[in-house]
Biopython code that builds the backbone (N, CA, C, O; Angstrom):
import numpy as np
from Bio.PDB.StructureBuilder import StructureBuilder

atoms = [
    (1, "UNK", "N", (-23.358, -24.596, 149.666)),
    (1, "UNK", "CA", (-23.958, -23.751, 148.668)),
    (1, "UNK", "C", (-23.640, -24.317, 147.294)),
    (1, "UNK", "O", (-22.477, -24.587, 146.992)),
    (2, "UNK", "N", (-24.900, -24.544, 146.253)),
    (2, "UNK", "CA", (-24.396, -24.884, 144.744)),
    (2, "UNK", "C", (-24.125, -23.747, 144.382)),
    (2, "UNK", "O", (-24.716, -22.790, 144.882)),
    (3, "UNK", "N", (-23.003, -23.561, 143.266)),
    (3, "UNK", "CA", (-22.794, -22.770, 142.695)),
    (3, "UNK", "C", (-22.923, -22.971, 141.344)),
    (3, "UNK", "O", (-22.577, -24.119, 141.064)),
    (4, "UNK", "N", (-23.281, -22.329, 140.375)),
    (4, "UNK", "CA", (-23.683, -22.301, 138.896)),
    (4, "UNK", "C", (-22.569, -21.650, 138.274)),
    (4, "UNK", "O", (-21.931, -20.740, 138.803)),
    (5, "UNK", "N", (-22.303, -22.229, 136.909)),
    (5, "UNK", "CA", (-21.134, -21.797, 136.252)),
    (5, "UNK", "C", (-21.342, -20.140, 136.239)),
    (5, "UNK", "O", (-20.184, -19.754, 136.082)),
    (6, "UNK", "N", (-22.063, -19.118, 136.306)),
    (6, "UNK", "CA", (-22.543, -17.966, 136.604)),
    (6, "UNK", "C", (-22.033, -17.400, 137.615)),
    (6, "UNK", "O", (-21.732, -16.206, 137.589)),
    (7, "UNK", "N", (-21.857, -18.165, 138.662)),
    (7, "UNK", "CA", (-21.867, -17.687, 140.285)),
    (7, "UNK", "C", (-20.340, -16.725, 140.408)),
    (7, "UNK", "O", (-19.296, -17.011, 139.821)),
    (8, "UNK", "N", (-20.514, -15.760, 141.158)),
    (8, "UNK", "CA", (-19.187, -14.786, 141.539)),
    (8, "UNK", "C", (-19.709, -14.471, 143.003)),
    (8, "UNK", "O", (-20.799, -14.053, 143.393)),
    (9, "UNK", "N", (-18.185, -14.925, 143.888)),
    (9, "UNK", "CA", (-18.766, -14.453, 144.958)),
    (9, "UNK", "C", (-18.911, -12.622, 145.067)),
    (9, "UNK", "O", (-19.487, -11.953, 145.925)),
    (10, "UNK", "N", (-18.369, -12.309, 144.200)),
    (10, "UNK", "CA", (-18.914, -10.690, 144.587)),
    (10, "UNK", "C", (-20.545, -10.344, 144.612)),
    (10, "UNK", "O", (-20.982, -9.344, 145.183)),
    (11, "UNK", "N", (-21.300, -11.216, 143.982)),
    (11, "UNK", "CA", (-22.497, -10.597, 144.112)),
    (11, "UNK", "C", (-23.298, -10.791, 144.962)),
    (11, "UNK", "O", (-24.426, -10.300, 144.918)),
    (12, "UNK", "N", (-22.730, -11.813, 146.246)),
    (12, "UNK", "CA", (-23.249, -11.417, 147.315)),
    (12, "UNK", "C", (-22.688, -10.567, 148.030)),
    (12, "UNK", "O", (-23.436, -10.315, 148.975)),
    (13, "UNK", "N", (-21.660, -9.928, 148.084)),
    (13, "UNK", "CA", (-21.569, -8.777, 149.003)),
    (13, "UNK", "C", (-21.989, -7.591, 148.255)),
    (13, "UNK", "O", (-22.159, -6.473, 148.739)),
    (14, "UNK", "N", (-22.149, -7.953, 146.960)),
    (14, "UNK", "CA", (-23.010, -6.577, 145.985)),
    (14, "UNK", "C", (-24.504, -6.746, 146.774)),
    (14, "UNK", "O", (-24.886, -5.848, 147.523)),
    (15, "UNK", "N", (-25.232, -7.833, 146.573)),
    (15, "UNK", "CA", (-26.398, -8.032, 147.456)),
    (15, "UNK", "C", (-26.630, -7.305, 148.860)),
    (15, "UNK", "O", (-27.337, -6.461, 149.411)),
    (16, "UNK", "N", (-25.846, -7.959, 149.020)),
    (16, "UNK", "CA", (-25.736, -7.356, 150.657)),
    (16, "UNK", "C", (-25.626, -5.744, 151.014)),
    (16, "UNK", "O", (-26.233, -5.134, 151.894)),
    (17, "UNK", "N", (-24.709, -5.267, 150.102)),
    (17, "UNK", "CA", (-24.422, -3.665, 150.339)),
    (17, "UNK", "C", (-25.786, -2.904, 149.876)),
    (17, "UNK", "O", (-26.280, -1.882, 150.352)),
    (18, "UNK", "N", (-26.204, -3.651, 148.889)),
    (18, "UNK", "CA", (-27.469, -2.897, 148.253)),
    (18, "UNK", "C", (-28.594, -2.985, 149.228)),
    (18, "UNK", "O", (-29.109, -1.891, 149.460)),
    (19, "UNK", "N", (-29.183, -4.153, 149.953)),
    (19, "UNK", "CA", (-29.975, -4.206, 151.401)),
    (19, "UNK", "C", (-29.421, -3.589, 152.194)),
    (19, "UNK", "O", (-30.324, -3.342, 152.994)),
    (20, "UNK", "N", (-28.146, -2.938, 152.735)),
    (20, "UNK", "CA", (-27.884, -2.432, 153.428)),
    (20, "UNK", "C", (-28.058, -0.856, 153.227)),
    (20, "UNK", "O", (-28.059, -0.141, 154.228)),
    (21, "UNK", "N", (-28.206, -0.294, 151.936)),
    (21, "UNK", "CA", (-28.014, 0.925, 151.452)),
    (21, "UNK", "C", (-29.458, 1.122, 151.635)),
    (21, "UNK", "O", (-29.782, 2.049, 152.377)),
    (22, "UNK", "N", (-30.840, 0.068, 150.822)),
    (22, "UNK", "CA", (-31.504, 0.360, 151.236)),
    (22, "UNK", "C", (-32.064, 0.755, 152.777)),
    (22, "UNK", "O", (-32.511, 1.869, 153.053)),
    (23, "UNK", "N", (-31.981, -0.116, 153.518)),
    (23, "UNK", "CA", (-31.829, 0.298, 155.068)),
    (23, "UNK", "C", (-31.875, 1.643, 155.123)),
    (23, "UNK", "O", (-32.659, 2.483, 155.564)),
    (24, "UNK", "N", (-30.809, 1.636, 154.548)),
    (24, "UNK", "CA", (-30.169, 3.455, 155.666)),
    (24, "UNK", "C", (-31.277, 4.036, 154.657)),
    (24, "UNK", "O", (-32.416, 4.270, 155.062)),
    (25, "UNK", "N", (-30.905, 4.249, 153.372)),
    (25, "UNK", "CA", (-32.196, 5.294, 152.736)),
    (25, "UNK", "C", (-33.669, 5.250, 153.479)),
    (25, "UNK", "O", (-34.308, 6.265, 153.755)),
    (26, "UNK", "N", (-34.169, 3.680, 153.801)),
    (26, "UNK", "CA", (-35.548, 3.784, 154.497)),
    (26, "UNK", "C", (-35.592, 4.848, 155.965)),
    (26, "UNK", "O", (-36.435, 5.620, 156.420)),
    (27, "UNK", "N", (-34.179, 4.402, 156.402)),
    (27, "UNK", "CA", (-34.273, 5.495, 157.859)),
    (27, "UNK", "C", (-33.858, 6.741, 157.828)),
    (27, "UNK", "O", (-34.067, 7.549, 158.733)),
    (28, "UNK", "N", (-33.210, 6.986, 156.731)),
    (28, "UNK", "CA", (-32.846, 8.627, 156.859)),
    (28, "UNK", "C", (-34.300, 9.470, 156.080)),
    (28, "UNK", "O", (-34.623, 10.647, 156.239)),
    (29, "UNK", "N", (-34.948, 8.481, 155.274)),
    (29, "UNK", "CA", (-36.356, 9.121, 154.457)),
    (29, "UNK", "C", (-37.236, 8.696, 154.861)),
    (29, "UNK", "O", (-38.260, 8.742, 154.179)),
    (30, "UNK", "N", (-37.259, 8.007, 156.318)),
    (30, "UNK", "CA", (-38.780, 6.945, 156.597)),
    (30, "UNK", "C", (-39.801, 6.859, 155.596)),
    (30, "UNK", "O", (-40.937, 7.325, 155.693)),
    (31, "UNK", "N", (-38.995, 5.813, 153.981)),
    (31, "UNK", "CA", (-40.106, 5.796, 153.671)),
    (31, "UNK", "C", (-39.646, 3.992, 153.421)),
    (31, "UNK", "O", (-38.742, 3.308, 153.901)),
    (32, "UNK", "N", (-40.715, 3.703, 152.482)),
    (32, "UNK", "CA", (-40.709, 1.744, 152.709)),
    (32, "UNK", "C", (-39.166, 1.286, 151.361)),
    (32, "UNK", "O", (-38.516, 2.048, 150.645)),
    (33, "UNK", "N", (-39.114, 0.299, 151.467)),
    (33, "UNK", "CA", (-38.109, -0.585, 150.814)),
    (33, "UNK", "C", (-38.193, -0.194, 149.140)),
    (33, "UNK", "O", (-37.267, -0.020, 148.348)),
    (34, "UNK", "N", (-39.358, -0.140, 148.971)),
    (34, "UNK", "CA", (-39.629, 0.301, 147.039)),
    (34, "UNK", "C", (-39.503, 1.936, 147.050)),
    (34, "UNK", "O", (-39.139, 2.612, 146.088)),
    (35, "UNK", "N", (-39.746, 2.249, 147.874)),
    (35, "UNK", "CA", (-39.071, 3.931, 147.658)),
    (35, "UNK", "C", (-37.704, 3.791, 147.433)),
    (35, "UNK", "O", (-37.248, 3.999, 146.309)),
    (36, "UNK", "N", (-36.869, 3.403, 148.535)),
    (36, "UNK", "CA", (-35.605, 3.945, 148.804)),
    (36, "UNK", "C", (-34.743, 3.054, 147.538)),
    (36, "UNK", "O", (-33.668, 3.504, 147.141)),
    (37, "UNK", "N", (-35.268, 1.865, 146.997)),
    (37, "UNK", "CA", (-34.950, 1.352, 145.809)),
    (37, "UNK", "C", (-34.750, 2.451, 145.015)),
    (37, "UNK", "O", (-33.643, 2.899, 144.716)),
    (38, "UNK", "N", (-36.057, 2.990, 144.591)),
    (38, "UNK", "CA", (-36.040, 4.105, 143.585)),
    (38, "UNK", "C", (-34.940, 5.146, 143.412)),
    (38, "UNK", "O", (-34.454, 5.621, 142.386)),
    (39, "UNK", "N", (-34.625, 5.420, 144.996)),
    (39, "UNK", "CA", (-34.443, 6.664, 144.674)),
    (39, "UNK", "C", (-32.604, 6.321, 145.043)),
    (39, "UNK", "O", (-31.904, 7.219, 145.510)),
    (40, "UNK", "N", (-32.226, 5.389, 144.844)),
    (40, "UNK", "CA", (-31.518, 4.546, 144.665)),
    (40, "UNK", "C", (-30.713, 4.424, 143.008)),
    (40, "UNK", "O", (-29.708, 4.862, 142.448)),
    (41, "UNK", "N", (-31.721, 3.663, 142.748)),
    (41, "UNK", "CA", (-31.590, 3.242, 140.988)),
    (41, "UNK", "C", (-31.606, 5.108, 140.181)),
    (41, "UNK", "O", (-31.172, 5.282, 139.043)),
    (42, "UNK", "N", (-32.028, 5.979, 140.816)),
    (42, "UNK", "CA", (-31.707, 7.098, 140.413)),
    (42, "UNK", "C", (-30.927, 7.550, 140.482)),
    (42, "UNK", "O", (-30.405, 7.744, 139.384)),
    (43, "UNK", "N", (-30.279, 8.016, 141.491)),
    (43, "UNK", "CA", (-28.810, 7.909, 141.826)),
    (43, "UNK", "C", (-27.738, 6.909, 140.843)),
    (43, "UNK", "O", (-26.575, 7.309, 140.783)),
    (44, "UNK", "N", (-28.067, 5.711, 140.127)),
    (44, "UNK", "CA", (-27.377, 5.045, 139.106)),
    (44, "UNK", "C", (-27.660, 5.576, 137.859)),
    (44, "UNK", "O", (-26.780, 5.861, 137.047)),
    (45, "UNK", "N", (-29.085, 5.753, 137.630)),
    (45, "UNK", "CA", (-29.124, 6.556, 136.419)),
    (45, "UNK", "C", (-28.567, 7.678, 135.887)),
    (45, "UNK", "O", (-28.258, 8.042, 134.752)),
    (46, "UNK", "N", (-28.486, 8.369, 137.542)),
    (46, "UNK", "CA", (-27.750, 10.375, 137.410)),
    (46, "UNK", "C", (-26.348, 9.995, 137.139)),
    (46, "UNK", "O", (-25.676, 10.509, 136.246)),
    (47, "UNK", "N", (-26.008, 9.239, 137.800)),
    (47, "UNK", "CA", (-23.949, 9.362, 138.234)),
    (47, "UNK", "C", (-23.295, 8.189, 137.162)),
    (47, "UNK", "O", (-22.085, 8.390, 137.051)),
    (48, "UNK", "N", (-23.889, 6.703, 136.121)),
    (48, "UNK", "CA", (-23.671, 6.337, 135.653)),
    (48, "UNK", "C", (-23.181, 5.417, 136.232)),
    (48, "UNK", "O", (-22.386, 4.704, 135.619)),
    (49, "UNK", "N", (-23.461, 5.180, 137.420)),
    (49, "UNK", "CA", (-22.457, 4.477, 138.246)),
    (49, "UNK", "C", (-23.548, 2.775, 138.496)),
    (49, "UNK", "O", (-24.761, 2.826, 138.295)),
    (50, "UNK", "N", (-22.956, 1.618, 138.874)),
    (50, "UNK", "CA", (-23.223, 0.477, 139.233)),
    (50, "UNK", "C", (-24.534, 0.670, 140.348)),
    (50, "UNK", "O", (-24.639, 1.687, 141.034)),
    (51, "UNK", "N", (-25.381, -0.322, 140.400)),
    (51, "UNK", "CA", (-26.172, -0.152, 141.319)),
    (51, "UNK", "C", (-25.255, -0.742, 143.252)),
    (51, "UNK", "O", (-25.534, -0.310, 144.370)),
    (52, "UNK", "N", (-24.304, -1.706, 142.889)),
    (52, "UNK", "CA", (-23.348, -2.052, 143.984)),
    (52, "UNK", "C", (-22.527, -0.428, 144.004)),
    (52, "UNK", "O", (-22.756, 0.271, 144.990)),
    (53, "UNK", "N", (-21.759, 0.029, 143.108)),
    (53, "UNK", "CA", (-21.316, 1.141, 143.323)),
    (53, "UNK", "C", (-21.884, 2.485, 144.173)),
    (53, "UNK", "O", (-21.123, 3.167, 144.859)),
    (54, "UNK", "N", (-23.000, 2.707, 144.067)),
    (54, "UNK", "CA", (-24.153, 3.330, 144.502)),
    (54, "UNK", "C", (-24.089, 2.913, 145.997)),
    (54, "UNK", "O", (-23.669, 3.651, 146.888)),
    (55, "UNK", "N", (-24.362, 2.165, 146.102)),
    (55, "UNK", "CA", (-24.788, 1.659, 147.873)),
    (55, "UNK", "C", (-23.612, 1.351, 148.479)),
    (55, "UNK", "O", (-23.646, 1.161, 149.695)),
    (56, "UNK", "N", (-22.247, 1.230, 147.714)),
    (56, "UNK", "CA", (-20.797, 1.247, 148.719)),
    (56, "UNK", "C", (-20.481, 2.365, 149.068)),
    (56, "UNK", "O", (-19.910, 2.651, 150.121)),
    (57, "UNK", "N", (-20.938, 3.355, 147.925)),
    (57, "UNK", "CA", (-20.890, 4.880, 148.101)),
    (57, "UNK", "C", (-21.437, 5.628, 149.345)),
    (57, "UNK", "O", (-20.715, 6.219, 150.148)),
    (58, "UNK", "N", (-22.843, 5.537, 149.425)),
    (58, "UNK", "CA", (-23.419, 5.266, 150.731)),
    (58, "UNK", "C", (-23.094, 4.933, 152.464)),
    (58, "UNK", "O", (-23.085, 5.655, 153.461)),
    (59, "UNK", "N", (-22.884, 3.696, 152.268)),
    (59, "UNK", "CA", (-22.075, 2.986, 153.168)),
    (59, "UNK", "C", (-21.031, 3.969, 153.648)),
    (59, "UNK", "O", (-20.832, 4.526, 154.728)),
    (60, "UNK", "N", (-20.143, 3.999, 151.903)),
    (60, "UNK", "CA", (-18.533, 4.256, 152.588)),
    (60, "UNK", "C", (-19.138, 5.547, 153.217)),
    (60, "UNK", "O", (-18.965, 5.214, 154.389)),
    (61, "UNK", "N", (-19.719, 6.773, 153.302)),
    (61, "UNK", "CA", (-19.973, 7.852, 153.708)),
    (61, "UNK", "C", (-20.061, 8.005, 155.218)),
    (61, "UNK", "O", (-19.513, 8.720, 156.056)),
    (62, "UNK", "N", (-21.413, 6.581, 155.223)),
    (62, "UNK", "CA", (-21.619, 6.680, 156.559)),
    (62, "UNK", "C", (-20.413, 6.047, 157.238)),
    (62, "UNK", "O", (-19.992, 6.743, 158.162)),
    (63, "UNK", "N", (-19.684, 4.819, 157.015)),
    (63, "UNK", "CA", (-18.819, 4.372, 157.601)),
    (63, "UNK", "C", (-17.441, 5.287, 157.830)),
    (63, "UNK", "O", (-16.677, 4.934, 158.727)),
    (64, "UNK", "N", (-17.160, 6.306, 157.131)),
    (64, "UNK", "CA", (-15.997, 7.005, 156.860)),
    (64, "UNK", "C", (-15.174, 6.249, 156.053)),
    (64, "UNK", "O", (-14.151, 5.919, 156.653)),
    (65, "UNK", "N", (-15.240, 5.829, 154.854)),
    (65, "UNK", "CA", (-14.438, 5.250, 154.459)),
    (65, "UNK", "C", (-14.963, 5.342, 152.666)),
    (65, "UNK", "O", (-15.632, 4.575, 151.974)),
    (66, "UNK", "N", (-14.527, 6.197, 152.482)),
    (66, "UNK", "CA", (-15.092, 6.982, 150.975)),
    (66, "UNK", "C", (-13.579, 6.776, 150.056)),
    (66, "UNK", "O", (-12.563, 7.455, 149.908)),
    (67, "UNK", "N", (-14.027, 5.569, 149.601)),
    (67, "UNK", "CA", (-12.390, 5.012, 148.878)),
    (67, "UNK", "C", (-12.749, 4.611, 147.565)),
    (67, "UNK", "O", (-11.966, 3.931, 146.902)),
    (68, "UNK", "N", (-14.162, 5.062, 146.998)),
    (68, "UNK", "CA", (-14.620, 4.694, 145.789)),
    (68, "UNK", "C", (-14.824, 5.635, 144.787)),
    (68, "UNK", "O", (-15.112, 6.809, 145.019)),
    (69, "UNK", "N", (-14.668, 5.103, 143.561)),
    (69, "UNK", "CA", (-14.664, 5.828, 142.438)),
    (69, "UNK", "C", (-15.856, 6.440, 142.138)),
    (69, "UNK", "O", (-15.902, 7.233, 141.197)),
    (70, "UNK", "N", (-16.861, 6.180, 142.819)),
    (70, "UNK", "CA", (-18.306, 6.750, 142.367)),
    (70, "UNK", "C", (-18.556, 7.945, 142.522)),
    (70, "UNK", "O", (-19.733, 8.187, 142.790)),
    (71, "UNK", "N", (-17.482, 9.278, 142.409)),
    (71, "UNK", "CA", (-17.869, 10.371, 142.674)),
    (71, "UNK", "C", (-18.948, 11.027, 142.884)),
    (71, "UNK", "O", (-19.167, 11.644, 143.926)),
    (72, "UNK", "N", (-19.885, 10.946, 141.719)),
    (72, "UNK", "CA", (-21.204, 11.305, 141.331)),
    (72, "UNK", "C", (-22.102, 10.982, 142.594)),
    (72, "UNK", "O", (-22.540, 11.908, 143.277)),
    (73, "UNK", "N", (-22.389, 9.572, 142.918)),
    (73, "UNK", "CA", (-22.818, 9.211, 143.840)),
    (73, "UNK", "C", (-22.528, 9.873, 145.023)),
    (73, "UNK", "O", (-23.198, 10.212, 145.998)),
    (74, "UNK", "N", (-21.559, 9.955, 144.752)),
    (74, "UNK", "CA", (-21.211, 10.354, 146.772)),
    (74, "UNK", "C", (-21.222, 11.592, 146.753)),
    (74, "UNK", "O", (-21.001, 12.040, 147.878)),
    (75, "UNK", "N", (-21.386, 12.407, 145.948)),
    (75, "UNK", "CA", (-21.650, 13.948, 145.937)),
    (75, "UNK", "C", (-23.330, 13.919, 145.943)),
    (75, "UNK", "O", (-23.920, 14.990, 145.807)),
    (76, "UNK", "N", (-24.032, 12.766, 146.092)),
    (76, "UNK", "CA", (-25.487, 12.727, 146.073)),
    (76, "UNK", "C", (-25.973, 12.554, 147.191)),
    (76, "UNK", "O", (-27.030, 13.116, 147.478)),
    (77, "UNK", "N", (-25.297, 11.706, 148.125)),
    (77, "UNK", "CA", (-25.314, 10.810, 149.246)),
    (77, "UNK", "C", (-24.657, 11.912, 150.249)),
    (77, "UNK", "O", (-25.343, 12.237, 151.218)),
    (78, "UNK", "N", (-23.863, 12.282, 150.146)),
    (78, "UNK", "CA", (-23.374, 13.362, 150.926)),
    (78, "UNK", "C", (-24.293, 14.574, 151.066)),
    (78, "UNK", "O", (-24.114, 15.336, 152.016)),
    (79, "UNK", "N", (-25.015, 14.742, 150.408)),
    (79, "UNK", "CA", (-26.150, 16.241, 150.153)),
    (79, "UNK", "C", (-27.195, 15.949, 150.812)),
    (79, "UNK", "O", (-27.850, 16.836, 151.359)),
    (80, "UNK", "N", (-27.647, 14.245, 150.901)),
    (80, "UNK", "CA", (-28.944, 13.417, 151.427)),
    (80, "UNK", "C", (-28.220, 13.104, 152.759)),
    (80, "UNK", "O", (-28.763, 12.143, 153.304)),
    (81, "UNK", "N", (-27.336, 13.519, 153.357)),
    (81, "UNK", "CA", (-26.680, 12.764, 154.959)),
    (81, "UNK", "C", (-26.753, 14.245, 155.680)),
    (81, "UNK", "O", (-27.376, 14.373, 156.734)),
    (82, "UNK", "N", (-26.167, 15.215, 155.133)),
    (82, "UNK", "CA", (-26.052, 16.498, 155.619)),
    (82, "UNK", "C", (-27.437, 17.006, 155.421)),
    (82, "UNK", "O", (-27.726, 17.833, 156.286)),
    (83, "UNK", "N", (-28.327, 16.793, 154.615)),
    (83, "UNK", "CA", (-29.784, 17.028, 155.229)),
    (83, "UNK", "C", (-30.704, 16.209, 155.979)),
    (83, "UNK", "O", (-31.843, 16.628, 156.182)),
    (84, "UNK", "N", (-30.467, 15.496, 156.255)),
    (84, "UNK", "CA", (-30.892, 14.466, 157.047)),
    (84, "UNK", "C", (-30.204, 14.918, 158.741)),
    (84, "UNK", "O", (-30.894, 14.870, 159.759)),
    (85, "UNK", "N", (-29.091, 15.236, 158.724)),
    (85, "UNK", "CA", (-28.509, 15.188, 160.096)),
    (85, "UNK", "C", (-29.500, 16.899, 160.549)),
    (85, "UNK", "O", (-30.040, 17.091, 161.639)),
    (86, "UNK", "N", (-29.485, 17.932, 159.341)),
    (86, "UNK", "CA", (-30.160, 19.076, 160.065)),
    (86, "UNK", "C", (-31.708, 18.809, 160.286)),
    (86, "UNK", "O", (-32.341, 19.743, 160.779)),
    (87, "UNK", "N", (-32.333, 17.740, 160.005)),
    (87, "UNK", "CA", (-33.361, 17.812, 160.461)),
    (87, "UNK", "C", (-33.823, 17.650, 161.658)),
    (87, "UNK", "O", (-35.025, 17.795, 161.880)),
]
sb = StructureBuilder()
sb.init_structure("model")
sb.init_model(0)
sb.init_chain("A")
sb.init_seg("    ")
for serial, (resi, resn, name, xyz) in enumerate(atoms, 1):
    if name == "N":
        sb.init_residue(resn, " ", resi, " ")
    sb.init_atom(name, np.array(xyz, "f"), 0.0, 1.0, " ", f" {name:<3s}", serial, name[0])
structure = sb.get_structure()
């Protein structure tokens, strides 16, 4: 892999968590990849939080492992999991 004076490896596992966050949003909302973006980047806009922050938030929920500072988020994500499971 080249790397550019730019390059951090965190932003591929920021990458990665964010495709992965999308994922789950597409299957818990069956809707396509530019939705669950959206409603995503909203969730960053509401809570102030990172767009990587956002989708670890996510993750950590579903994974059990809610060890992040993104409160906001995960009080969002938590409201969207518990309605999702009563459906």
């Amino acid at each position: 892999m080249i790397h550019t004076p730019n390059y951090r490896p965190a932003d591929h596992r920021s990458r990665r968590e964010i495709d992965q966050a999308i994922g789950v949003v597409m299957g818990l909302r069956r809707c396509s990849a530019e939705q669950a973006l959206s409603e995503i980047t909203a969730v960053v806009r509401a809570s102030g939080v990172g767009l990587g922050g956002v989708s670890r938030a996510l993750l950590g929920l579903i994974t059990g492992d809610v060890t992040s500072a993104a409160g906001e988020a995960v009080v969002h994500w938590d409201a969207v999991l518990r309605s999702a499971a009563q459906d």
